[in-house]
MOPAC internal coordinates of N, CA, C and O (Angstrom, degrees):
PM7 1SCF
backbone

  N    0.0000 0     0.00 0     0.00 0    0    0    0
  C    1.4545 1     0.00 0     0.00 0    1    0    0
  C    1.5206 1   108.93 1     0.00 0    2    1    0
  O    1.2310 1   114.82 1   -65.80 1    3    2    1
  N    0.9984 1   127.42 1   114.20 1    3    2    1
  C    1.6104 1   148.12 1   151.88 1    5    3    2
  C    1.4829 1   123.46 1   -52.65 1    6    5    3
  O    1.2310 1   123.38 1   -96.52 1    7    6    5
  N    1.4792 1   111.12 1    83.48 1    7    6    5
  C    1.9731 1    90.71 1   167.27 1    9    7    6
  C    1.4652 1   116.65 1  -107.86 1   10    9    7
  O    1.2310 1   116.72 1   -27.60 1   11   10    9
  N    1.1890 1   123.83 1   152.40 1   11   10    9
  C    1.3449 1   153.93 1  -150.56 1   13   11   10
  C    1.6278 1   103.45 1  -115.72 1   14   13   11
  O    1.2310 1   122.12 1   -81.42 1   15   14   13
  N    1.3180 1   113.54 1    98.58 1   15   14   13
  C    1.3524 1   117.35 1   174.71 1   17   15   14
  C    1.4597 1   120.18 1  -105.46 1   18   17   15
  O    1.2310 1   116.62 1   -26.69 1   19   18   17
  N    1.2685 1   124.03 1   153.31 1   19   18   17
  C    1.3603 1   110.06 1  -160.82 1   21   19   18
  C    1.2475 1   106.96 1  -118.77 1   22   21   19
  O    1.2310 1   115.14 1   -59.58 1   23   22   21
  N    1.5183 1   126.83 1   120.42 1   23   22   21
  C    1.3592 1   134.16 1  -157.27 1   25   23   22
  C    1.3769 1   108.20 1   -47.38 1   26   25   23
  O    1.2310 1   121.30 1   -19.50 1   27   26   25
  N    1.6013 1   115.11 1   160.50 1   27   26   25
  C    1.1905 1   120.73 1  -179.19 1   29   27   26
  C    1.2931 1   115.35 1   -60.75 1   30   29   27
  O    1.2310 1    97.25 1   -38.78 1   31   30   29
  N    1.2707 1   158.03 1   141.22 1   31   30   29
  C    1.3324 1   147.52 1   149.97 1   33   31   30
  C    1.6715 1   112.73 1   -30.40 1   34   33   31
  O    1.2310 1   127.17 1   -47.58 1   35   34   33
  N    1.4658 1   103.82 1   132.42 1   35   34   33
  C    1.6541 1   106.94 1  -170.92 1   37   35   34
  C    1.9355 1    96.56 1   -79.02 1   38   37   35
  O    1.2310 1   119.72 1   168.72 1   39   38   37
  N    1.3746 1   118.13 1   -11.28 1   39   38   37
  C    1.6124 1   116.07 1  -178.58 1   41   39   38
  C    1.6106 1   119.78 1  -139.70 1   42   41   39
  O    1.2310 1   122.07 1   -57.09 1   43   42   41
  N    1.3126 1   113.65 1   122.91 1   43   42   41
  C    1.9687 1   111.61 1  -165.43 1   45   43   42
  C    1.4671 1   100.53 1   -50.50 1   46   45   43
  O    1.2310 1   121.69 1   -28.98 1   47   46   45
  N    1.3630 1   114.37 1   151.02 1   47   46   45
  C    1.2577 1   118.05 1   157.58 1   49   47   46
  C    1.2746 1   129.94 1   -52.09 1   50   49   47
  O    1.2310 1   115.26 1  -174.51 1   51   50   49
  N    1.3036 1   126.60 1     5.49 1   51   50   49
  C    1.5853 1   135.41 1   173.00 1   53   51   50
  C    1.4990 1    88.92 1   -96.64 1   54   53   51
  O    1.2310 1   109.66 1   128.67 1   55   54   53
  N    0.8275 1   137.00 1   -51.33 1   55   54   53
  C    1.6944 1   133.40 1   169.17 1   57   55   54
  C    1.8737 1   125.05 1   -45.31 1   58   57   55
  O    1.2310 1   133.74 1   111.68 1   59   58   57
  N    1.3109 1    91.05 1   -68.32 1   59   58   57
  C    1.7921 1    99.13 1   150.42 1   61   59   58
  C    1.1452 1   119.59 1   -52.10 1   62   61   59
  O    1.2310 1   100.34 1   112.43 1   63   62   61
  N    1.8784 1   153.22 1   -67.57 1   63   62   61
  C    1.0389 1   132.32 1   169.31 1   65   63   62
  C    1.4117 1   125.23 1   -32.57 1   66   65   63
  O    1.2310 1   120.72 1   133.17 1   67   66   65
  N    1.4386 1   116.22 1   -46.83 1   67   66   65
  C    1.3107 1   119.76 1   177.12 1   69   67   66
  C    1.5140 1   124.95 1   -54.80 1   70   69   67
  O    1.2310 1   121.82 1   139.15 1   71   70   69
  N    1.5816 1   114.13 1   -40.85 1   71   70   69
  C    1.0168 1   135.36 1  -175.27 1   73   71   70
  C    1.6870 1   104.87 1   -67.12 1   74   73   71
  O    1.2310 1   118.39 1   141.24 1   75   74   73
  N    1.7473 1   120.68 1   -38.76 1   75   74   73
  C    1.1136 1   134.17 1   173.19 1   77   75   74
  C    1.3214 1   103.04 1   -54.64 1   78   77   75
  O    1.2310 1   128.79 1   104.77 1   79   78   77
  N    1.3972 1   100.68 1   -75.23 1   79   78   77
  C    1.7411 1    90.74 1  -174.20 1   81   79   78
  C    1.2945 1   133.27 1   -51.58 1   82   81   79
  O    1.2310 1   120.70 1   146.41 1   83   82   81
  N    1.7475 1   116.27 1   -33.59 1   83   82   81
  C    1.1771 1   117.65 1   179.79 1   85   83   82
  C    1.7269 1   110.38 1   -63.05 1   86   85   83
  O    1.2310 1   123.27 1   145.47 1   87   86   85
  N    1.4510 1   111.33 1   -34.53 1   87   86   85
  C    1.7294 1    97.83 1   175.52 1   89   87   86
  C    1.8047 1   112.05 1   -71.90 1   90   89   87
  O    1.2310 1   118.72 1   147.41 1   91   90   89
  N    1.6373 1   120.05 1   -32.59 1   91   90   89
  C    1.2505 1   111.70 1   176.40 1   93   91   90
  C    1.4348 1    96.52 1   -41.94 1   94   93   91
  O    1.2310 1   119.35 1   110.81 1   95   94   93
  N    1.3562 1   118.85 1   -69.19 1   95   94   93
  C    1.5507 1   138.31 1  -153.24 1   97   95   94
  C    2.0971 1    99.73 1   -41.57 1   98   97   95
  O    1.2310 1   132.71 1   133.02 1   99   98   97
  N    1.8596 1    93.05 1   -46.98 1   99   98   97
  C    1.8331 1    83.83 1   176.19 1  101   99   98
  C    1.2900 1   104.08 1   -73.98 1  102  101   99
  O    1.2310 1   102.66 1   174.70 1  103  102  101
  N    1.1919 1   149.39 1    -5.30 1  103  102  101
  C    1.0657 1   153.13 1  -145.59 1  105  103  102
  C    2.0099 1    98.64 1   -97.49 1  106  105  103
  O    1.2310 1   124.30 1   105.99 1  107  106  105
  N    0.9934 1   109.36 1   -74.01 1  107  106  105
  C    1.4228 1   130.23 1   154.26 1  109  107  106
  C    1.1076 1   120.22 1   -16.57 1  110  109  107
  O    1.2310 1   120.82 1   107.15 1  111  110  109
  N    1.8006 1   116.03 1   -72.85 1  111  110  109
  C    1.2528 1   108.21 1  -173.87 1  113  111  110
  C    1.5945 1   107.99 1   -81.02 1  114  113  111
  O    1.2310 1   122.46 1  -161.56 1  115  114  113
  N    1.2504 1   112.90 1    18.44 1  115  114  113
  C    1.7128 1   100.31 1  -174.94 1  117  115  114
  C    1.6938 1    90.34 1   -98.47 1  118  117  115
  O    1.2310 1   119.33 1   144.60 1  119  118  117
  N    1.5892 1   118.88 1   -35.40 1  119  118  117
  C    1.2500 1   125.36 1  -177.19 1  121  119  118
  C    1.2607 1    91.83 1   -50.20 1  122  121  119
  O    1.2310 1   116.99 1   120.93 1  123  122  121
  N    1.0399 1   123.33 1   -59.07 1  123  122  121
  C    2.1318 1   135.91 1  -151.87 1  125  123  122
  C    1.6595 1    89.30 1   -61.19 1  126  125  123
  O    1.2310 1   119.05 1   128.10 1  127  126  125
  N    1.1491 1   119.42 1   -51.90 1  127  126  125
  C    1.6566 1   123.71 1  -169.98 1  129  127  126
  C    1.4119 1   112.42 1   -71.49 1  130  129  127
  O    1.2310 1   123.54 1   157.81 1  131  130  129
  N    1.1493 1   110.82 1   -22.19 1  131  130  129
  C    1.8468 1   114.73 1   174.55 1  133  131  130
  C    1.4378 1   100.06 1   -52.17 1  134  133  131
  O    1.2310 1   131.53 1   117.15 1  135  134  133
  N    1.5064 1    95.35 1   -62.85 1  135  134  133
  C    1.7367 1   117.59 1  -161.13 1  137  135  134
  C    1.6972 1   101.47 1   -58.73 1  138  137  135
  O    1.2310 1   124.09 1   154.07 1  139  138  137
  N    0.6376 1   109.75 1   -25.93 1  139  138  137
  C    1.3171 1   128.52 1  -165.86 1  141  139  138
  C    2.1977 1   104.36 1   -66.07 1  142  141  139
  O    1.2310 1   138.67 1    75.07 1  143  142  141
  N    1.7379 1    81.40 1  -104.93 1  143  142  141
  C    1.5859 1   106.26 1   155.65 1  145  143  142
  C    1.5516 1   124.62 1   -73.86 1  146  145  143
  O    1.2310 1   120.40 1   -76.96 1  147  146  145
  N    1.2083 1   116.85 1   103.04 1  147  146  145
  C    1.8279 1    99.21 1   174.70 1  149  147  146
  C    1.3068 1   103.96 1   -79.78 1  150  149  147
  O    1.2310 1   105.91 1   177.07 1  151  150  149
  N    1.4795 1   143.75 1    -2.93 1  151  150  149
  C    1.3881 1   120.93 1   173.60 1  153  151  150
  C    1.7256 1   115.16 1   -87.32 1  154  153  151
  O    1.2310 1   133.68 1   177.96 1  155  154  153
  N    1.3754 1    91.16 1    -2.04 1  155  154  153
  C    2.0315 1   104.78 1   155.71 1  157  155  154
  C    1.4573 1    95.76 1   -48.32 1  158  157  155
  O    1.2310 1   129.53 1    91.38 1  159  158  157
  N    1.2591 1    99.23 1   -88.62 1  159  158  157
  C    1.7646 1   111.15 1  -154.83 1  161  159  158
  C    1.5948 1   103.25 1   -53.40 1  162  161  159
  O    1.2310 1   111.53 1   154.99 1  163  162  161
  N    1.0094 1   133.56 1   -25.01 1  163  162  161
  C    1.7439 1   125.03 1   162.26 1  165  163  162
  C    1.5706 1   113.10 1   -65.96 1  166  165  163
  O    1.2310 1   115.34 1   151.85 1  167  166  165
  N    1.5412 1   126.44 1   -28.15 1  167  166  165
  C    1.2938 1   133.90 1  -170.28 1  169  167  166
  C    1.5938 1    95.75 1   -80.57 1  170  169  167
  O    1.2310 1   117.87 1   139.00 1  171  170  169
  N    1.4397 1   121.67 1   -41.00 1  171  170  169
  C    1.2844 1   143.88 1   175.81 1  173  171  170
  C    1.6902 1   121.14 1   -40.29 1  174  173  171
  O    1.2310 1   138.19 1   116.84 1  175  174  173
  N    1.4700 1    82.34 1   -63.16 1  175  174  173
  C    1.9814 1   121.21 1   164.86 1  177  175  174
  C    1.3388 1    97.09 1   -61.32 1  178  177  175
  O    1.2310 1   108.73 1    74.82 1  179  178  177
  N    1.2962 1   138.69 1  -105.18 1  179  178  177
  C    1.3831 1   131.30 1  -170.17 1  181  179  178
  C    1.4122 1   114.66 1   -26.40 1  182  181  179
  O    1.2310 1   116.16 1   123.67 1  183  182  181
  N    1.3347 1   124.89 1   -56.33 1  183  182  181
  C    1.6953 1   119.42 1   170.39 1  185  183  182
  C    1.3968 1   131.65 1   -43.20 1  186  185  183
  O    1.2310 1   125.35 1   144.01 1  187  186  185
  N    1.4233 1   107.33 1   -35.99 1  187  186  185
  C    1.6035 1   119.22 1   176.29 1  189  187  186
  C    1.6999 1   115.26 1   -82.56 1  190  189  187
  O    1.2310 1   127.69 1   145.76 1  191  190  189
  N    1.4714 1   102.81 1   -34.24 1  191  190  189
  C    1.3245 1   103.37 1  -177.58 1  193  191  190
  C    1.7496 1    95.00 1   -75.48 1  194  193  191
  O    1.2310 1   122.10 1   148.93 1  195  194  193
  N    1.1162 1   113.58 1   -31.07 1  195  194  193
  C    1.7710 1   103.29 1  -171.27 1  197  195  194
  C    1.5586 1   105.06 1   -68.10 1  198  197  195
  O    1.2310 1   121.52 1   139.43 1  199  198  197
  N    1.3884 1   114.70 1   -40.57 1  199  198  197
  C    1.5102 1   131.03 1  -170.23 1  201  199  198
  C    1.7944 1   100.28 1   -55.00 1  202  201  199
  O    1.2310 1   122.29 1   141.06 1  203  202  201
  N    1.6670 1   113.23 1   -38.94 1  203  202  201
  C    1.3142 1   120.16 1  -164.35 1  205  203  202
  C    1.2802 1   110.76 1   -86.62 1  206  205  203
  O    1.2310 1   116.03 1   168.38 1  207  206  205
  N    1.5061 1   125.14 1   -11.62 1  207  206  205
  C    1.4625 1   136.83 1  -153.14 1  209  207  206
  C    1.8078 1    80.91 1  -100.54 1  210  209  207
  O    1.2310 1   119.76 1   149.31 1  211  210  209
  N    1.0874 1   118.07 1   -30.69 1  211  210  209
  C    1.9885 1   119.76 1  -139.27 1  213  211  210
  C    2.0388 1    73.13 1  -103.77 1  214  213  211
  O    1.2310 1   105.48 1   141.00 1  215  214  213
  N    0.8217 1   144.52 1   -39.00 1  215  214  213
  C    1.1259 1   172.02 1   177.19 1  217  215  214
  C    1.6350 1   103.96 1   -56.75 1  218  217  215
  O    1.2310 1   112.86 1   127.94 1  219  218  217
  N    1.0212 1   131.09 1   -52.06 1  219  218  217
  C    1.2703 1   148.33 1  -166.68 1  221  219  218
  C    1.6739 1    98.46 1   -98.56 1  222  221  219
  O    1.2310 1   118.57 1   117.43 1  223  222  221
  N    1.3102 1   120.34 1   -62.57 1  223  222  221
  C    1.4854 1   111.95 1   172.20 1  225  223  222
  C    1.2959 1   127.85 1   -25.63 1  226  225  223
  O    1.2310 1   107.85 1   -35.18 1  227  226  225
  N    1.0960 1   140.28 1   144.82 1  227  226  225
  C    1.5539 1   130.99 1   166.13 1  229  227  226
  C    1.5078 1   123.49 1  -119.30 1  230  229  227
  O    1.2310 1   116.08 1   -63.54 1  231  230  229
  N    1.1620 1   125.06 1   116.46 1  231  230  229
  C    1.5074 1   107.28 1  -168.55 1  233  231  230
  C    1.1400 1   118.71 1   -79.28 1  234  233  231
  O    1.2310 1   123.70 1   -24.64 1  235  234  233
  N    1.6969 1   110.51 1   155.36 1  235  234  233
  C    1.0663 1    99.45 1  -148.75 1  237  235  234
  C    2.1985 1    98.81 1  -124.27 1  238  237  235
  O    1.2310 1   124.24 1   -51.65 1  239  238  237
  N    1.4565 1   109.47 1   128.35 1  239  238  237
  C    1.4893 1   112.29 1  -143.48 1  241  239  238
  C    1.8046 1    78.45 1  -110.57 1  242  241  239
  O    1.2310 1   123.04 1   -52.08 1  243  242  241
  N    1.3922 1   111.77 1   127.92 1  243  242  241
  C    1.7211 1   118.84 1   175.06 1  245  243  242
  C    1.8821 1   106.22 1   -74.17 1  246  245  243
  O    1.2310 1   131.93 1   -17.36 1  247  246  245
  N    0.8388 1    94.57 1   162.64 1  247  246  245
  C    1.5827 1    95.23 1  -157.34 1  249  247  246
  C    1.9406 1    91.58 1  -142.57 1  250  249  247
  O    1.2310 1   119.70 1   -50.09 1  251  250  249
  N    1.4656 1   118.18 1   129.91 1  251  250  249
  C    1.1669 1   131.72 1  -157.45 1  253  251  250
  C    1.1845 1    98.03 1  -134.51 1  254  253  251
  O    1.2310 1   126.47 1   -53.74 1  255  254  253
  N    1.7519 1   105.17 1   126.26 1  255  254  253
  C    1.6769 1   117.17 1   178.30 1  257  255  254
  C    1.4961 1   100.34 1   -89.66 1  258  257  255
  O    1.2310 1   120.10 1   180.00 1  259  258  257

């Protein structure tokens, strides 16, 4: 029989919570800045669609007989 243990976490959960909240926290003020600026949320839009395009590409490695 084989058991499979799952490594310790490389950071305590007082580290991870923190880390949680601090992205809610960017999370928030980007909401607050939408409402705010709407040419945010287009700067937002263009970034994700670029992120998804670079994402979608595949590189491409030359291959020698």
């Amino acid at each position: 029989m084989i058991t499979v243990q799952s490594a310790a976490p490389k950071i305590s959960y007082a580290e991870l919570a923190k880390l949680v909240e601090q992205k809610r926290a960017v999370e928030q003020v980007n909401l607050l800045e939408a409402k705010l600026n709407p040419a945010f949320v287009a700067e937002l839009e263009a970034a994700r669609q670029s992120a998804e395009a670079q994402q979608a590409a595949q590189p491409v490695f030359p291959i020698e007989a």
